[in-house]
C-alpha positions as CSV (number, residue, x, y, z in Angstrom):
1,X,0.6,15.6,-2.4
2,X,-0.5,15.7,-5.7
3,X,-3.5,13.2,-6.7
4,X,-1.7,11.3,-9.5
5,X,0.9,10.1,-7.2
6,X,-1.2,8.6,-4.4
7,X,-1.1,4.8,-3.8
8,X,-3.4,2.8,-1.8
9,X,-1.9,-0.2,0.4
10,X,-3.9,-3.1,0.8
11,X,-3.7,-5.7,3.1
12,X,-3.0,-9.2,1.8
13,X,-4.5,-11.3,4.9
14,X,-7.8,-9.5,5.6
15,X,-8.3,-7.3,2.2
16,X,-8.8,-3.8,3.5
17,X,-7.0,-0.3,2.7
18,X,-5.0,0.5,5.9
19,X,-2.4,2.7,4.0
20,X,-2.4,5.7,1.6
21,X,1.4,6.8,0.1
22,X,3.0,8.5,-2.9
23,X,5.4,7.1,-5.2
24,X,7.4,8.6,-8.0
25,X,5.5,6.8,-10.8
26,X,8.0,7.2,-13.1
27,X,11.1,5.9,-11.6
28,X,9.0,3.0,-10.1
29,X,7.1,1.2,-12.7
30,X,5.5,-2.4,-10.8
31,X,3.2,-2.0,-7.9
32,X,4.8,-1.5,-4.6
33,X,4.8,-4.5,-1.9
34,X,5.7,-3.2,2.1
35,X,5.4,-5.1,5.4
36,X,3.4,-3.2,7.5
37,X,1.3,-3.3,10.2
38,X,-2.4,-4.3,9.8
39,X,-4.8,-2.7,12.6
40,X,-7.3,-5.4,12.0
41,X,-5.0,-8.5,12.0
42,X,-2.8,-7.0,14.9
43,X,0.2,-8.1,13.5
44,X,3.0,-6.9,10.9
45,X,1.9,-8.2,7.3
46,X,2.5,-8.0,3.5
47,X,1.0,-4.9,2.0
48,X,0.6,-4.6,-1.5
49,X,-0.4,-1.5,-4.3
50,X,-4.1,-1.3,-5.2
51,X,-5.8,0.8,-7.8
């Protein structure tokens, strides 16, 4: 996994970096928004792109 491609998900509710990803930054240009599951909120929640 190449460094330039990785994309850290951060929770919405509680503010902390569960997830780390890749996307193709050049066929997806806005920041990426999952529902996921957040270990600290134990429940499924909105996860959105950081920096």
């Amino acid at each position: 996994m190449s460094q330039d491609n990785l994309i850290k998900l951060e929770c919405t509710v509680c503010r902390k970096v569960n997830f780390h990803s890749h996307k193709n930054k050049k066929i997806i240009k806005n920041r990426l928004e999952l529902k996921k599951y957040c270990r600290h909120c134990r429940k499924h929640v909105l996860h959105k792109e950081t920096k």
